[in-house]
C-alpha positions in Angstrom: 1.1 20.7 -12.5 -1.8 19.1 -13.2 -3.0 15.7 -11.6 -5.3 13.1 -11.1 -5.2 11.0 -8.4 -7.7 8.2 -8.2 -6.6 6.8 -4.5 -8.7 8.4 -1.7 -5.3 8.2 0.2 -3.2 10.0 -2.6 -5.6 12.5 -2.9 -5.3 13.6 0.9 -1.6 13.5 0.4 -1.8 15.8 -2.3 -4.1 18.0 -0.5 -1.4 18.0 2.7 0.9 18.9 0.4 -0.8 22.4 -0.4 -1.8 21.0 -4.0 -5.6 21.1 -3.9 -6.1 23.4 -6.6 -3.8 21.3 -9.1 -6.1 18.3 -9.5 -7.8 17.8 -12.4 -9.5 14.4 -11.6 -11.0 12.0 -8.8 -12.3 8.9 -7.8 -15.6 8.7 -6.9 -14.3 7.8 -3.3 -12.2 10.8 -2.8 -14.2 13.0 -0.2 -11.5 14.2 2.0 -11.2 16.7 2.5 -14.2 18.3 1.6 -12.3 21.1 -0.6 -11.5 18.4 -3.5 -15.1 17.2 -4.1 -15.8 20.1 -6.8 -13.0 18.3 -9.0 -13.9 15.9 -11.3 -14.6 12.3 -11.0 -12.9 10.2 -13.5 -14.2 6.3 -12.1 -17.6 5.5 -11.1 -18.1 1.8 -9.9 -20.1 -0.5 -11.9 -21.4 -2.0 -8.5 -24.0 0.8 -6.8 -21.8 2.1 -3.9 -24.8 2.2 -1.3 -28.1 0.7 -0.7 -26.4 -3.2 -0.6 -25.3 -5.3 1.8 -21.6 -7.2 2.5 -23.1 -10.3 1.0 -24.8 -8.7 -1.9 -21.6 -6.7 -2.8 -19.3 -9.8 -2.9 -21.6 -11.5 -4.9 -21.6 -8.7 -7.9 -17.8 -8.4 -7.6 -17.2 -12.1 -7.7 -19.9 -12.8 -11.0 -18.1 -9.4 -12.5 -14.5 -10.7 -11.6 -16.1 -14.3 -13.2 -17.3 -13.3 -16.1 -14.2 -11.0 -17.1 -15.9 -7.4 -16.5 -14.6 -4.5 -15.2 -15.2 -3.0 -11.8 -15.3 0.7 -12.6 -16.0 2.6 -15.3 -12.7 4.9 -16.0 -14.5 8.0 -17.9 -12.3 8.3 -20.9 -13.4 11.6 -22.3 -13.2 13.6 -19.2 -9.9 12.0 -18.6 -8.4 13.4 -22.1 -10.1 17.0 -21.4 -7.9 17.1 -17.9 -5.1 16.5 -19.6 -3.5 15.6 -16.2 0.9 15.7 -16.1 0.8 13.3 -12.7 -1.5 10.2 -12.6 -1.8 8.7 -9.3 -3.3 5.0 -8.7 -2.4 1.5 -7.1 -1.9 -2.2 -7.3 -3.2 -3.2 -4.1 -6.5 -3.9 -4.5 -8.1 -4.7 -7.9 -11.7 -4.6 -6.0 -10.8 -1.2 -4.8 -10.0 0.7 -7.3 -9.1 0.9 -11.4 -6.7 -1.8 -12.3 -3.4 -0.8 -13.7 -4.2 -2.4 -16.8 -7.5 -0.5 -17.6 -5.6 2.8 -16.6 -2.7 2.1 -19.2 -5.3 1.4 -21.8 -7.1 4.7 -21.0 -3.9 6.7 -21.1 -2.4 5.2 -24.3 -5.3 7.2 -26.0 -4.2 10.6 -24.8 -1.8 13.1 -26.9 0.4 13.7 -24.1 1.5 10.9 -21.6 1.7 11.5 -17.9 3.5 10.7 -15.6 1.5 7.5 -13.7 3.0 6.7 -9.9 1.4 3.4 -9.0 1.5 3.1 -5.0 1.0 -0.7 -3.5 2.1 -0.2 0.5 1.4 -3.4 3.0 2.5 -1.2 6.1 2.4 1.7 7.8 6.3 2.4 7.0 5.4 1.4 3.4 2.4 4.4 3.7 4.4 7.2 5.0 7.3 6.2 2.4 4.4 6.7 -0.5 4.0 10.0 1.0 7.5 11.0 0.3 7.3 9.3 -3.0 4.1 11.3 -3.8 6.2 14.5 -2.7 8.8 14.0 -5.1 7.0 13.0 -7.7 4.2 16.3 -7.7 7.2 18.3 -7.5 6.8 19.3 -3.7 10.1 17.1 -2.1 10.6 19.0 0.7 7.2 19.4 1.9 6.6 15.2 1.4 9.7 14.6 3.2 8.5 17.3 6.2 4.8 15.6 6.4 6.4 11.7 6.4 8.6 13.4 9.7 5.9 14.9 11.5 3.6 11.1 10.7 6.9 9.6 12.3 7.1 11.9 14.9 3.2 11.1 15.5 4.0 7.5 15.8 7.1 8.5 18.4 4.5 10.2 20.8 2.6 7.1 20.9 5.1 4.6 21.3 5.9 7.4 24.4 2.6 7.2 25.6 2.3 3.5 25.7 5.7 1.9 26.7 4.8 1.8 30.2 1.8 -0.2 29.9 2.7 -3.6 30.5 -0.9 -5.1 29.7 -1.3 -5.7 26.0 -4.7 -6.5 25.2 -5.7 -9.4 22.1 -7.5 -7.5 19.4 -9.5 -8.7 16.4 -10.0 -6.5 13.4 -12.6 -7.6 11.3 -12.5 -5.9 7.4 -15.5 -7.5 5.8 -18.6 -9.0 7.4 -20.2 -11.4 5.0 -17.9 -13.2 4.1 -15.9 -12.9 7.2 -12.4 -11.4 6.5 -9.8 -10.7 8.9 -7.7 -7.2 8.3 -4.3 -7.7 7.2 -1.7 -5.6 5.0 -1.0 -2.0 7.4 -4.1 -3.1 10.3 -2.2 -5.5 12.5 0.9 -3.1 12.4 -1.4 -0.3 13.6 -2.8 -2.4 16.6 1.2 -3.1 17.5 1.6 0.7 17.4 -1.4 1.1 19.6 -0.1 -1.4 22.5 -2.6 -4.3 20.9 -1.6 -7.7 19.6 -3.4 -8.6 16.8 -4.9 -12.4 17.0 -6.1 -13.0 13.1 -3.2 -11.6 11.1 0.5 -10.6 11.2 1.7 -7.2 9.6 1.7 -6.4 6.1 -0.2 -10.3 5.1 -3.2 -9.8 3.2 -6.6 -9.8 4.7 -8.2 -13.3 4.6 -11.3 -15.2 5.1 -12.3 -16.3 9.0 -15.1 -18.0 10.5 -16.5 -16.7 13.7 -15.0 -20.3 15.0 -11.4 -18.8 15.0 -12.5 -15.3 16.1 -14.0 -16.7 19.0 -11.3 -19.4 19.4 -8.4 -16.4 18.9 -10.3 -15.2 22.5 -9.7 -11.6 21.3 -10.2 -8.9 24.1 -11.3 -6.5 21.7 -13.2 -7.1 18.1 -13.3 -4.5 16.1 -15.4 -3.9 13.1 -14.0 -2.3 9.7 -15.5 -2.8 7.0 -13.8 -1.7 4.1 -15.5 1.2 3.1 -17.7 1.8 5.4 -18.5 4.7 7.6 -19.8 4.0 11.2 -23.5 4.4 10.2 -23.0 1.9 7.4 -21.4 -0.4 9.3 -24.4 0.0 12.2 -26.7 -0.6 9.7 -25.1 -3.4 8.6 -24.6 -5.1 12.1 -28.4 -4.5 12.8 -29.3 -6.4 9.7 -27.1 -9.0 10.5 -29.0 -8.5 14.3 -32.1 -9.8 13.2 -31.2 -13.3 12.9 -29.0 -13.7 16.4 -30.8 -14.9 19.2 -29.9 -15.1 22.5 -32.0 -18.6 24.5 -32.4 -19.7 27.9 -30.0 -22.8 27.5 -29.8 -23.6 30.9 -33.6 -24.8 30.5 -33.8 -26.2 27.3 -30.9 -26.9 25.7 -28.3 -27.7 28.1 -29.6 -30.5 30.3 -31.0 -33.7 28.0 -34.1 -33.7 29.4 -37.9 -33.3 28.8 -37.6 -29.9 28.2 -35.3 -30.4 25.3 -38.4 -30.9 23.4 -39.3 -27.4 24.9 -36.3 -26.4 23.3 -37.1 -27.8 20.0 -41.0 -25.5 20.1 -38.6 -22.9 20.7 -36.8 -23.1 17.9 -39.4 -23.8 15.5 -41.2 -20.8 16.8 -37.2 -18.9 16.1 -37.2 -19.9 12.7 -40.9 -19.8 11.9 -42.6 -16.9 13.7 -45.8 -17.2 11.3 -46.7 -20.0 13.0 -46.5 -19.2 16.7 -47.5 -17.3 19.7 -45.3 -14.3 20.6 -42.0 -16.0 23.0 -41.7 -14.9 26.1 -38.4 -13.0 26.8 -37.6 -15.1 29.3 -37.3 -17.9 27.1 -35.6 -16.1 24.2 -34.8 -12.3 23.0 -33.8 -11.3 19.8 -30.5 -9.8 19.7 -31.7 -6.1 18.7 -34.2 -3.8 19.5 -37.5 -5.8 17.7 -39.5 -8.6 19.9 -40.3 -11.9 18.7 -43.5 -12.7 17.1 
């Protein structure tokens, strides 16, 4: 069988499945595991993938969604030469990947029509299930229905693990920093199965916009960062930049108490937010949040 599967997370199913040399096509996301990325990609986004930040990258997809243009480019020509039997995409996420509409257009063209399994899960039952549905549609039941036992199984042997831990500790997950967006869909299920309770969202809801107001008013014990399609170095990078502009003050002095030295407080700021025309601060009147000094 031949297939394209332009879903990072079909594509490791099908590669679990023992069906790595049957695809024809890829996303450009698809890079696990490494043995698919010598197939061909079939999307490239519009938006660069790298070199912008969170804010930039909503920006571009919001003027693009605005203005009535596509987010990826579906590569038409290499999609006729695959001449794939089993198309795999979504309906999740229109930011993440090819809509379905831009798909059927792009397969209505082709002499033969595949088969097209469109996967949409909002939990992590709804996840393993599309792994059996994957299964049976590639032509490998048996094996779909053996890997969704052993990810139940997996799930069993945490549940085990955990069930005598009493203390259940607040977590927030945090899928997009700029604007803030709280996880949702499969995430606040997973933090359940890990002996968490999630404090923004409730399973299989859509992620959302937050302000740092309800994060710090949810009093999470944990906060963890996620963003969507980001790796850890990404995502540090990110969180530096973001650095660069939190400051931590001596409040106590010049802030707190109304004063004389609130005017202290008020040079201090002005030297915060216009270092060109001051002295270098003193750390122990303020520190940037990161590794650089004032200036």
């Amino acid at each position: 069988m031949r297939i394209c599967s332009l879903l990072p997370s079909a594509t490791e199913v099908i590669a679990l499945l023992g069906l790595s040399d049957e695809l024809v096509g890829i996303s450009h996301e698809c890079d696990y595991p490494p043995s698919v990325r010598s197939v061909p990609i079939m999307v490239e986004p519009v938006i660069p993938p790298h070199g912008l930040a969170s804010t930039d990258i909503d920006q571009q997809v919001r003027q693009l969604a605005a203005s009535g243009k596509q987010l990826y480019r579906l590569k038409d020509n290499l999609l006729r030469q695959a001449r794939p039997d089993l198309v795999l995409s979504q309906n999740l996420c229109h930011v993440c990947a090819v809509t379905p509409d831009q798909l059927h257009d792009a397969l209505s063209s082709l002499p033969h029509q595949p088969t097209v399994l469109t996967l949409n899960p909002s939990t992590v039952q709804d996840v393993i299930h599309d792994v059996v549905r994957i299964g049976d549609a590639a032509g490998r039941s048996a094996e779909g229905h053996r890997l969704a036992a052993q990810l139940h199984h997996r799930l069993e042997a945490v549940h085990t693990r955990i069930q005598g831990i009493s203390h259940r500790p607040r977590v927030a997950c945090i899928e997009w920093l700029s604007p803030l967006y709280a996880a949702g869909h499969w995430v606040p299920e997973m933090v359940q199965y890990a002996g968490g309770q999630d404090v923004l969202a409730q399973p299989g809801t859509p992620s959302r916009v937050v302000t740092w107001d309800e994060v710090f008013a949810a009093a999470p014990d944990v906060l963890v960062v996620m963003p969507c399609g980001f790796s850890v170095e990404r995502t540090q990078t990110e969180l530096f930049h973001l650095m660069q502009h939190t400051f931590l003050v001596d409040a106590s002095s010049y802030f707190s108490r109304p004063g004389p030295r609130l005017i202290d407080g008020i040079e201090l700021l002005a030297a915060i937010l216009h270092p060109s025309n001051y002295d270098h601060i003193h750390e122990s009147m303020a520190c940037r949040l990161g590794p650089q000094p004032i200036h």
